[in-house]
MIBA-567896 format. One record per residue: z, y, x of N, C-alpha, C in turn; residue number from 1. Coordinates in steps of 0.2 Angstrom, whole numbers. Each point is the difference from the previous one (the first is absolute). Last residue first. Layout:
! residues N
<nup->Z, nnorth->Y, neast->X, caup->Z, canorth->Y, caeast->X, cup->Z, cnorth->Y, ceast->X, num->NUM> $
...
! end
This chain:
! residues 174
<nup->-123, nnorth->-307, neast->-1545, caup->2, canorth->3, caeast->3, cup->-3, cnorth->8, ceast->0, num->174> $
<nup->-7, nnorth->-19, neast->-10, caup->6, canorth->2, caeast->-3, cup->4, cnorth->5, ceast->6, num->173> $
<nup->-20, nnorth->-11, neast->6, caup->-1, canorth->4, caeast->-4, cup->5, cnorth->1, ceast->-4, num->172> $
<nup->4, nnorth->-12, neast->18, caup->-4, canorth->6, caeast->3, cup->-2, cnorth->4, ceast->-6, num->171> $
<nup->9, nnorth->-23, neast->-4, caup->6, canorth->7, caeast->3, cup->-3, cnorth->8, ceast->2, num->170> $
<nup->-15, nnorth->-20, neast->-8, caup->5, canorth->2, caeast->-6, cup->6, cnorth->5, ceast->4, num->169> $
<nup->-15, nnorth->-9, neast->15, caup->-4, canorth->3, caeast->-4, cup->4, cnorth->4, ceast->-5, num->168> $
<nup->10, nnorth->-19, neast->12, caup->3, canorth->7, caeast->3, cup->-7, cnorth->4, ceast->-2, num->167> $
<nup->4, nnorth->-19, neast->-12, caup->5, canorth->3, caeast->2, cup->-1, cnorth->6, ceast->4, num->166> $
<nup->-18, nnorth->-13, neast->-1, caup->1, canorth->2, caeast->-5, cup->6, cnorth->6, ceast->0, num->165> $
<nup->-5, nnorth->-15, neast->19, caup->-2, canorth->8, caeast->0, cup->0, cnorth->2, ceast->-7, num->164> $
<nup->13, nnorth->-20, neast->4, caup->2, canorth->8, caeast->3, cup->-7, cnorth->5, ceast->1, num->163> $
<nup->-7, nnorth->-20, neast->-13, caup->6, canorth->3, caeast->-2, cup->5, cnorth->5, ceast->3, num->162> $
<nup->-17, nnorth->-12, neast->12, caup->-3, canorth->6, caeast->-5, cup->4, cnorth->5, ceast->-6, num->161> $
<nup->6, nnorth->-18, neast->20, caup->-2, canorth->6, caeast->1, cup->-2, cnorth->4, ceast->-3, num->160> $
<nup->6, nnorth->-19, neast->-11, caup->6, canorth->3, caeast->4, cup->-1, cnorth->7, ceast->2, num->159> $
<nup->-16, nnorth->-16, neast->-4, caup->3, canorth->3, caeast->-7, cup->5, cnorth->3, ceast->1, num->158> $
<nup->-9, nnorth->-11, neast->19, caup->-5, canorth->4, caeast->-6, cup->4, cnorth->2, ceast->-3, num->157> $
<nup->15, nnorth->-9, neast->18, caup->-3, canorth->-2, caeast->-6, cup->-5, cnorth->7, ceast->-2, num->156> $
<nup->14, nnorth->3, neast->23, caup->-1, canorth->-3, caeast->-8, cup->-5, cnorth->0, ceast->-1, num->155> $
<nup->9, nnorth->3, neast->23, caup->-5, canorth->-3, caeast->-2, cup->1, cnorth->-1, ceast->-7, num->154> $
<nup->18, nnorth->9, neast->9, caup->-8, canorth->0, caeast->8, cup->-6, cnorth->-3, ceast->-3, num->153> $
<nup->20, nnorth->-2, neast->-15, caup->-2, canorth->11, caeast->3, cup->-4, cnorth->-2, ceast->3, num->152> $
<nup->5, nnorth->-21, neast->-8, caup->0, canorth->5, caeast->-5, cup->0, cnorth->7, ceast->0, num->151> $
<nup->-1, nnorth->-20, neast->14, caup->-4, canorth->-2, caeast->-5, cup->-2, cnorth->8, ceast->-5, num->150> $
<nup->14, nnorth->0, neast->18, caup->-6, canorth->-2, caeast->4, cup->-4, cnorth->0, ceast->-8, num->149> $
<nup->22, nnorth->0, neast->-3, caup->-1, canorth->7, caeast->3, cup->-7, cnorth->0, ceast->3, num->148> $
<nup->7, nnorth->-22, neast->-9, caup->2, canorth->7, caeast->-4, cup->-3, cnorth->4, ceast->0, num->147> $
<nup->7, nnorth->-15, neast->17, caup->-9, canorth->-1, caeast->0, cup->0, cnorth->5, ceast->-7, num->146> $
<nup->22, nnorth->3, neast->10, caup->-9, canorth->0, caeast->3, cup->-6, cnorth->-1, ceast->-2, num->145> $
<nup->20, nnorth->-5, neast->-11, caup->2, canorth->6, caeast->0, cup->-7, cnorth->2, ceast->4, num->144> $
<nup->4, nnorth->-24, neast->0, caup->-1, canorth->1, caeast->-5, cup->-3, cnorth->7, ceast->-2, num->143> $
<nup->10, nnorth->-4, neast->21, caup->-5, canorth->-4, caeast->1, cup->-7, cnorth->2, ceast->-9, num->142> $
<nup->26, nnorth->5, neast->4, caup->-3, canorth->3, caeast->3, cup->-11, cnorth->0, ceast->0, num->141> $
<nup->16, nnorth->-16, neast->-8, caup->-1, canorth->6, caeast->-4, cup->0, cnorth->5, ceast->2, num->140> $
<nup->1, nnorth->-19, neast->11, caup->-3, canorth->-1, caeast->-6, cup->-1, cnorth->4, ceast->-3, num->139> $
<nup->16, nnorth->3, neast->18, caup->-7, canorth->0, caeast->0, cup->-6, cnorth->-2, ceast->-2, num->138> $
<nup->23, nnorth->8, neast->-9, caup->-1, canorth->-5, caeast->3, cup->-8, cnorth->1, ceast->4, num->137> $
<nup->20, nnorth->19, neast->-2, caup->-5, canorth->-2, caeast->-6, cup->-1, cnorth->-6, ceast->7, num->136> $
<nup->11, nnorth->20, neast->6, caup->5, canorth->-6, caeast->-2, cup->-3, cnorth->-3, ceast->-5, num->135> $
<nup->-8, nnorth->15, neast->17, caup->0, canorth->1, caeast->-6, cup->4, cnorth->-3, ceast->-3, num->134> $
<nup->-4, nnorth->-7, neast->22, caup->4, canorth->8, caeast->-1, cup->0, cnorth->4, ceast->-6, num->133> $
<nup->-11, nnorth->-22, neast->4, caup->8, canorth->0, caeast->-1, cup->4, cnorth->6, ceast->0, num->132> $
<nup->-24, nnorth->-1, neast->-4, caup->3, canorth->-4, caeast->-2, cup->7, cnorth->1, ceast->-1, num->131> $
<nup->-11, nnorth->5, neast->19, caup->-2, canorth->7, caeast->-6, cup->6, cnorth->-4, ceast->-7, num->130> $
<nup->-6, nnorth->-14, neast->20, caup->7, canorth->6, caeast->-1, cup->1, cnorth->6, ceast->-5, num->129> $
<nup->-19, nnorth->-17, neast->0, caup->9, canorth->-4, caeast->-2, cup->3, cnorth->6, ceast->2, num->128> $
<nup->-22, nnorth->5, neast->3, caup->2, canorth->1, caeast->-6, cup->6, cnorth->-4, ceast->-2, num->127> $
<nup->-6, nnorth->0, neast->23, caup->1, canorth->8, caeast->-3, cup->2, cnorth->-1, ceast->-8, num->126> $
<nup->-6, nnorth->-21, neast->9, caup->6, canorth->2, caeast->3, cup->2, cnorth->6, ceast->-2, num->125> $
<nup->-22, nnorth->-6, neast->-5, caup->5, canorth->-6, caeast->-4, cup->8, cnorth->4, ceast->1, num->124> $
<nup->-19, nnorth->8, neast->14, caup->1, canorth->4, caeast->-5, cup->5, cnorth->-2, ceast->-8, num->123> $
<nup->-5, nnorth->-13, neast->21, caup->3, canorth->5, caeast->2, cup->0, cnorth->5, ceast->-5, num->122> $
<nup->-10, nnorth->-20, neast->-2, caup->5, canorth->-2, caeast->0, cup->5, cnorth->7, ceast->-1, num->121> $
<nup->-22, nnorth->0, neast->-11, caup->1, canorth->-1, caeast->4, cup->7, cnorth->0, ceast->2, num->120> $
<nup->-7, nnorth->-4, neast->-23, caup->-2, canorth->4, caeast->4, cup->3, cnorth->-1, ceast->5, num->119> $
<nup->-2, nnorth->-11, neast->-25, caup->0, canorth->-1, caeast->6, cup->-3, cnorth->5, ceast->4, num->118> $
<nup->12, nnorth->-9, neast->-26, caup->-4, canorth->6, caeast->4, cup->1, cnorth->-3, ceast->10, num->117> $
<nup->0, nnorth->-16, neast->-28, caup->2, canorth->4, caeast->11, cup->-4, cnorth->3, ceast->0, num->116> $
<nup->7, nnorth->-2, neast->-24, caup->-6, canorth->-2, caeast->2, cup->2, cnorth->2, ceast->7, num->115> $
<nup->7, nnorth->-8, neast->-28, caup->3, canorth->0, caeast->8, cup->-8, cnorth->2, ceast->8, num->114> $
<nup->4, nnorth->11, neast->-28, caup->-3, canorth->-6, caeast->4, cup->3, cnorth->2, ceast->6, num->113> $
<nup->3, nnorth->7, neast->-30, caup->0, canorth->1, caeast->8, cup->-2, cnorth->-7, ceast->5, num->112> $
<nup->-1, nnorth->2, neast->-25, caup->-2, canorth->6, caeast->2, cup->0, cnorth->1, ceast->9, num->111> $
<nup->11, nnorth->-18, neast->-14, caup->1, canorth->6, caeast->0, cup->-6, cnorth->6, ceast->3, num->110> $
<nup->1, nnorth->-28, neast->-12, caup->-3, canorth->5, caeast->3, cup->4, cnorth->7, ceast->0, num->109> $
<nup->9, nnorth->-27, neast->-2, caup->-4, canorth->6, caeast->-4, cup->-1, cnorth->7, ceast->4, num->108> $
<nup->12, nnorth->-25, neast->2, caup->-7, canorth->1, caeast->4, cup->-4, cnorth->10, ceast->-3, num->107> $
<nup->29, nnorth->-11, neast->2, caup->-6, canorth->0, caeast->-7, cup->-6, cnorth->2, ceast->6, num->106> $
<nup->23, nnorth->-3, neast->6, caup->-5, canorth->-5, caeast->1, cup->-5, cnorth->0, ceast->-5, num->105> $
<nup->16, nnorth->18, neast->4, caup->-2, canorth->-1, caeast->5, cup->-5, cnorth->-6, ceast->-1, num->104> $
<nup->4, nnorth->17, neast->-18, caup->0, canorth->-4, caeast->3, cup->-4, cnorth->-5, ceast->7, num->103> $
<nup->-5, nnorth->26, neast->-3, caup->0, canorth->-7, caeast->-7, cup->6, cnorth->-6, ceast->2, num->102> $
<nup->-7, nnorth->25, neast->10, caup->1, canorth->1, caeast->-8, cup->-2, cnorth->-7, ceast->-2, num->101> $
<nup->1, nnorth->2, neast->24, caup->5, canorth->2, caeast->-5, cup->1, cnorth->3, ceast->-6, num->100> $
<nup->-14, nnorth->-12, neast->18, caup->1, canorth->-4, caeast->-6, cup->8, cnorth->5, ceast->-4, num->99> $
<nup->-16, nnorth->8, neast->16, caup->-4, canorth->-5, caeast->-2, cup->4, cnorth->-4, ceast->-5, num->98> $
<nup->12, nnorth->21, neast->11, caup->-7, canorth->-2, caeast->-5, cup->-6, cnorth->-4, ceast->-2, num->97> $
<nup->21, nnorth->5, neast->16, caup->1, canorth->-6, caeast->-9, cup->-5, cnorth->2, ceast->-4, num->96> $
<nup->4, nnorth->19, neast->20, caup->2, canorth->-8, caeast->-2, cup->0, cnorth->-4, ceast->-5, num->95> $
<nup->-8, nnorth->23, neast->9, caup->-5, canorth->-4, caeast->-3, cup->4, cnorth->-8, ceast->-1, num->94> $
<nup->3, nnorth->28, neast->4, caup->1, canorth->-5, caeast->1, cup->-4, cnorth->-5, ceast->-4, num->93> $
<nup->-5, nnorth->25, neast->10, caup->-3, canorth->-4, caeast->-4, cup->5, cnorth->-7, ceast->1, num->92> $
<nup->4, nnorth->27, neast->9, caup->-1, canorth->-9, caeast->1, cup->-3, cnorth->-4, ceast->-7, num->91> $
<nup->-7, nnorth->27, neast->1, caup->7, canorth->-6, caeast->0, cup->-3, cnorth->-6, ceast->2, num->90> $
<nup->-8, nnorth->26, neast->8, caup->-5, canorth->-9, caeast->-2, cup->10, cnorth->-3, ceast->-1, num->89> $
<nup->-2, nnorth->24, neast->10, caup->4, canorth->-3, caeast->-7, cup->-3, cnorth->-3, ceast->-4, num->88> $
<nup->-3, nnorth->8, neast->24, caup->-3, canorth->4, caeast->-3, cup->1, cnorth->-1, ceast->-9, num->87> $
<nup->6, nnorth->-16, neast->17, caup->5, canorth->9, caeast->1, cup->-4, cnorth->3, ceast->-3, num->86> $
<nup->-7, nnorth->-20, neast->0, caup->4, canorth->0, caeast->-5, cup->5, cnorth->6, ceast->3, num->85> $
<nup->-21, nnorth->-6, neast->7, caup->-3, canorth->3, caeast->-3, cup->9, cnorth->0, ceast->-5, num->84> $
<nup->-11, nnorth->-2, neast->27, caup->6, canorth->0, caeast->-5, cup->2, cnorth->5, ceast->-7, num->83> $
<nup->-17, nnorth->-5, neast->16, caup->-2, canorth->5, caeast->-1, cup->9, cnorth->-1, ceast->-5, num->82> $
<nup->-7, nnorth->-17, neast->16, caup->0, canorth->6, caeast->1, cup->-2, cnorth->7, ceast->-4, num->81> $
<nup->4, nnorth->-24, neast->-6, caup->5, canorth->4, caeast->5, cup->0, cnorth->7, ceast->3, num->80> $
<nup->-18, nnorth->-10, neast->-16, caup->6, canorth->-1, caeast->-4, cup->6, cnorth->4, ceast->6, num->79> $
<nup->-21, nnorth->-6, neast->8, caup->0, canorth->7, caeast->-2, cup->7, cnorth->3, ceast->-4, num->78> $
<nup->-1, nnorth->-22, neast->10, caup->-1, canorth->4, caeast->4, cup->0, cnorth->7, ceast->-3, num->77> $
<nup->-1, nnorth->-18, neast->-13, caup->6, canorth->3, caeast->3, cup->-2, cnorth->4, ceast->6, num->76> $
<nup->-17, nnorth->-6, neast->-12, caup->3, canorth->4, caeast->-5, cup->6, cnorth->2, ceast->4, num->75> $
<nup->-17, nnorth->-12, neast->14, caup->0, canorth->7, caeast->-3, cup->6, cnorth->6, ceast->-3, num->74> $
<nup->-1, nnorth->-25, neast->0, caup->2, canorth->0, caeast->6, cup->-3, cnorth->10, ceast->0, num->73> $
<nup->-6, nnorth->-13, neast->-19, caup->8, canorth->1, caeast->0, cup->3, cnorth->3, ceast->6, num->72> $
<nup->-23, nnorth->-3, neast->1, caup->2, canorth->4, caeast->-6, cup->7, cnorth->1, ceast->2, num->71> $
<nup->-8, nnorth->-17, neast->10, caup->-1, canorth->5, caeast->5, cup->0, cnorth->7, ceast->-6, num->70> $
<nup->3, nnorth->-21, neast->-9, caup->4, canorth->-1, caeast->4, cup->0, cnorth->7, ceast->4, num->69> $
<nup->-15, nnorth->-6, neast->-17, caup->7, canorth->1, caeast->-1, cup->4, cnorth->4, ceast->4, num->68> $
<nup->-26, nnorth->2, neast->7, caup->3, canorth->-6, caeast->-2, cup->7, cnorth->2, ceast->-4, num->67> $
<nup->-20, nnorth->18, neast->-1, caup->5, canorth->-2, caeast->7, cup->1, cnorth->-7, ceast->-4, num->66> $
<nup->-13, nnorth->16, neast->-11, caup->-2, canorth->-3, caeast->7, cup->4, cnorth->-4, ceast->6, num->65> $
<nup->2, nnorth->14, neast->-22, caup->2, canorth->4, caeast->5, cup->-4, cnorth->-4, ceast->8, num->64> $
<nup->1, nnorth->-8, neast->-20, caup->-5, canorth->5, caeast->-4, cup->4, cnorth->5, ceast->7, num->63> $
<nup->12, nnorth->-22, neast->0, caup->-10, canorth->0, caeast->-2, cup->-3, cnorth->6, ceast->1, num->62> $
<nup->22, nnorth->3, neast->0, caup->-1, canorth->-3, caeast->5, cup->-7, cnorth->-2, ceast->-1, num->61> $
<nup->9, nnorth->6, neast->-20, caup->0, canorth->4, caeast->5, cup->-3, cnorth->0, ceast->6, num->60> $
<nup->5, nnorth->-18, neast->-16, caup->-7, canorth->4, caeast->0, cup->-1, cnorth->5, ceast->4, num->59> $
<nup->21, nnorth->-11, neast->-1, caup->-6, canorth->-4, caeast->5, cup->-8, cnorth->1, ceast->-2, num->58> $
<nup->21, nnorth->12, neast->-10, caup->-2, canorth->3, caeast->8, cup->-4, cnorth->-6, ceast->5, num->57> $
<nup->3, nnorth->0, neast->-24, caup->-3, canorth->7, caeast->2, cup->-2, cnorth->0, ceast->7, num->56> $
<nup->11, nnorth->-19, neast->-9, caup->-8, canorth->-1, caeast->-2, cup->-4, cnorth->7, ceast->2, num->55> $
<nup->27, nnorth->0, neast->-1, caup->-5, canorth->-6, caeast->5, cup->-7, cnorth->-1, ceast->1, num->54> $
<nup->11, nnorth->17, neast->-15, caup->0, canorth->3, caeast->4, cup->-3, cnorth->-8, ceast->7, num->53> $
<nup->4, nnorth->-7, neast->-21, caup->-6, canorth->4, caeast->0, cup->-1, cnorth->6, ceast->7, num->52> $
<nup->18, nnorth->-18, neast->-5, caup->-7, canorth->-4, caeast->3, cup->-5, cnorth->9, ceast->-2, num->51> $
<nup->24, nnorth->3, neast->9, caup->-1, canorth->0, caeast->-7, cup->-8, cnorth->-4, ceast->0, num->50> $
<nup->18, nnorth->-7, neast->20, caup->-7, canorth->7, caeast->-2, cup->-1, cnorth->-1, ceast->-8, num->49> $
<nup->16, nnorth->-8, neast->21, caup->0, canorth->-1, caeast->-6, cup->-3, cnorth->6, ceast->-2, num->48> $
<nup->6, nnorth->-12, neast->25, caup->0, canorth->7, caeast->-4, cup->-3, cnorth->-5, ceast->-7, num->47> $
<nup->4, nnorth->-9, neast->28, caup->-2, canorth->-2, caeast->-9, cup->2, cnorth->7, ceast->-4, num->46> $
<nup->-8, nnorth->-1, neast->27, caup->5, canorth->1, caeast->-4, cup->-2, cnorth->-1, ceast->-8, num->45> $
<nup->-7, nnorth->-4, neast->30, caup->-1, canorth->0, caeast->-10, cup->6, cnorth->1, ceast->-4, num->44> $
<nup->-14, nnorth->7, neast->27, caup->9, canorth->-4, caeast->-3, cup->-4, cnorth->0, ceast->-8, num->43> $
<nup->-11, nnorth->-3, neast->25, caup->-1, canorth->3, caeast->-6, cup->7, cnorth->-4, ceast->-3, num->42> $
<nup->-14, nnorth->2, neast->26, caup->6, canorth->-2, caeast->-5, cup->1, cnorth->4, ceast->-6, num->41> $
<nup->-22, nnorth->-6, neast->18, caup->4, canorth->6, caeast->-5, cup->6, cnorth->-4, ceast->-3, num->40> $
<nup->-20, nnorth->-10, neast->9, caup->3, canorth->1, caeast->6, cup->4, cnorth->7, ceast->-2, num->39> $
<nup->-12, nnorth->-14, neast->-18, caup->-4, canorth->6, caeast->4, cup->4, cnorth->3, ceast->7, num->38> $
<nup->19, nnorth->-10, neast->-16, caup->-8, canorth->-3, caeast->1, cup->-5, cnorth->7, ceast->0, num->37> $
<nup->25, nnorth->-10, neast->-2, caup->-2, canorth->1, caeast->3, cup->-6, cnorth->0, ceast->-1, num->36> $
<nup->24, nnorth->6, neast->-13, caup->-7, canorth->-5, caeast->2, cup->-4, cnorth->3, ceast->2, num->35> $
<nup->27, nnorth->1, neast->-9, caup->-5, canorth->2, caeast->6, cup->-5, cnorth->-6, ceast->-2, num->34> $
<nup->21, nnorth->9, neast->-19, caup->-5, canorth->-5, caeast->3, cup->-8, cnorth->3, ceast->6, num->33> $
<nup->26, nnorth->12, neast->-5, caup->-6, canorth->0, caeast->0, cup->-5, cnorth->-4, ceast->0, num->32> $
<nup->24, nnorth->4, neast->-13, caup->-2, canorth->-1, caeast->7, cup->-7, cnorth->1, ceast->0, num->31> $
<nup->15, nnorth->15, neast->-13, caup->-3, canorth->-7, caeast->-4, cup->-2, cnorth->-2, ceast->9, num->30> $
<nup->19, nnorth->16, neast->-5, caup->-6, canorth->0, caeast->3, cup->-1, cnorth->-4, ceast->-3, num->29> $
<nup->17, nnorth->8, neast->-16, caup->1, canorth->-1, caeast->7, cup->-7, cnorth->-2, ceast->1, num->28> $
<nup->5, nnorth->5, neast->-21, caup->-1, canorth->4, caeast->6, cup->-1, cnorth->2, ceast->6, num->27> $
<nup->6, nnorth->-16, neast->-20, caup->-7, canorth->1, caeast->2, cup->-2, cnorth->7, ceast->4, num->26> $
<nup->22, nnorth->-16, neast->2, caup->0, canorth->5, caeast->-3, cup->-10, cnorth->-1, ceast->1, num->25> $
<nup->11, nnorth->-25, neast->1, caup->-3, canorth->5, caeast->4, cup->-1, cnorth->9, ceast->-5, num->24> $
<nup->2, nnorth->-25, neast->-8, caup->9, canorth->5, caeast->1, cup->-2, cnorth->6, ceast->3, num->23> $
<nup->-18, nnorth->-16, neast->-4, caup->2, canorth->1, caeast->-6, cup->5, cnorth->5, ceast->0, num->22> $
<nup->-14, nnorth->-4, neast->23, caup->4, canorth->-4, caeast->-4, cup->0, cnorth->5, ceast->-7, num->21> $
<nup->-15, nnorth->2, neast->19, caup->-2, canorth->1, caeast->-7, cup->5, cnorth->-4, ceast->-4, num->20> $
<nup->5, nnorth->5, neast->26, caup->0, canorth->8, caeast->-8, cup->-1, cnorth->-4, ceast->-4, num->19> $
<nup->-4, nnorth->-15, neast->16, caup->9, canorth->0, caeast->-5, cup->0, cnorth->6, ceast->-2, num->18> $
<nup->-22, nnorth->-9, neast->16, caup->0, canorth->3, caeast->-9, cup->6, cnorth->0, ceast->-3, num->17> $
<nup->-2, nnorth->-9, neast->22, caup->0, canorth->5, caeast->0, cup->-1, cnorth->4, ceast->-6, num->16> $
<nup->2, nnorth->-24, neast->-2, caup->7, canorth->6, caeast->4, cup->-1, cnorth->5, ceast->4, num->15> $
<nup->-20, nnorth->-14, neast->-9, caup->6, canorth->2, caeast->-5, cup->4, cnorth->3, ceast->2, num->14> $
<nup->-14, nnorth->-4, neast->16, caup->-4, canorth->4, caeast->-5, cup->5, cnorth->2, ceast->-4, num->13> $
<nup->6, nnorth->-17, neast->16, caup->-1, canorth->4, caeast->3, cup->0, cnorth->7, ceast->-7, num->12> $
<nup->-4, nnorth->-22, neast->-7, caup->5, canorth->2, caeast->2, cup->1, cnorth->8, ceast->2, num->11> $
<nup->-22, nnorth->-10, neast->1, caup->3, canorth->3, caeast->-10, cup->6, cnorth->2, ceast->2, num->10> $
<nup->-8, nnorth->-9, neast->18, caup->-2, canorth->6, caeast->0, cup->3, cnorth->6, ceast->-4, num->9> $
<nup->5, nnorth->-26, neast->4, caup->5, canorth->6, caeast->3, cup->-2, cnorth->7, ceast->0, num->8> $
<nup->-13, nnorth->-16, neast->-13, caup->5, canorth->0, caeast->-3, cup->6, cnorth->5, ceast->5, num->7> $
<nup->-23, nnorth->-3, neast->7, caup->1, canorth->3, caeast->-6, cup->6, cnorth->0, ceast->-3, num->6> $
<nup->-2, nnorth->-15, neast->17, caup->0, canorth->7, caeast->4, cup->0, cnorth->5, ceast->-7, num->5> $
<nup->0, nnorth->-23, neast->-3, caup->7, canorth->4, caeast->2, cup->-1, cnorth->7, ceast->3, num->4> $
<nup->-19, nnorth->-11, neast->-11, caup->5, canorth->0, caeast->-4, cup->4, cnorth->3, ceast->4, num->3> $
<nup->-15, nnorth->-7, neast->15, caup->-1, canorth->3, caeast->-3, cup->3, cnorth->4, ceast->-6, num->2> $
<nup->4, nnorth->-20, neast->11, caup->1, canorth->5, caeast->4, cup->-1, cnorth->7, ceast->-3, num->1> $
! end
């Protein structure tokens, strides 16, 4: 009994996943996988991170005190409302970065990682129109965000000293 219910559920699960066909433009919405938990519905979305900007932002969340998940749930939040790509943040595409600089059945390392982003339903659904009315996937929207999170709202040491260096050397040339 058990098996069939899993099997009608998988069912179920695949024929709502026909975006991630092969034919499918990457444009078009990704669907949303919903889950439940903490009496909260959450969507996830699989994106592709460079692994260093991945290891950044699950240090970040440490040294900010928060869990991933309530991190990420922040970034779009603040990521919607301050919409940082009218102010001229490019999209960041990100397809076929885990295997597209090798052969498909080679095991060798690119540099990039699959990792789901998970935020609450309703903010899931904000960032798919955002998405569509951009004409980008939500993968790379998703990608384009943690970015902008990683890399304006919150940089790196060496980052932030580097623009004060920069902007030291401007003030005295000027």
């Amino acid at each position: 009994m058990r098996d069939s219910q899993n099997q009608a559920r998988h069912a179920n699960a695949a024929a709502s996943f026909s975006a991630y066909s092969a034919n499918v433009a990457p444009t078009e919405p990704e669907p949303l996988r919903v889950r439940q938990a903490g009496g909260r519905r959450y969507a996830e979305v699989t994106t592709r991170l460079p692994v260093k900007l991945h290891l950044y932002t699950k240090a970040l969340a440490f040294a900010l005190g928060k869990t991933l998940k309530s991190m990420v749930q922040d970034c779009a939040e603040q990521f919607l409302r301050e919409a940082p790509w009218k102010s001229g943040l490019l999209w960041r595409p990100n397809q076929d970065q885990t295997f597209g600089f090798l052969n498909r059945d080679s095991k060798g390392v690119t540099g990039w990682t699959k990792v789901n982003v998970c935020v609450r339903y309703e903010t899931a659904l904000r960032l798919e129109a955002l998405a569509a009315n951009e004409k980008i996937s939500v993968s790379s929207l998703c990608y384009t965000m943690l970015y902008w999170w990683a890399w304006y709202q919150y940089p790196p040491a060496y980052e932030r000293e580097r623009r004060a260096k920069a902007l030291a050397n401007k003030g005295d040339s000027s």
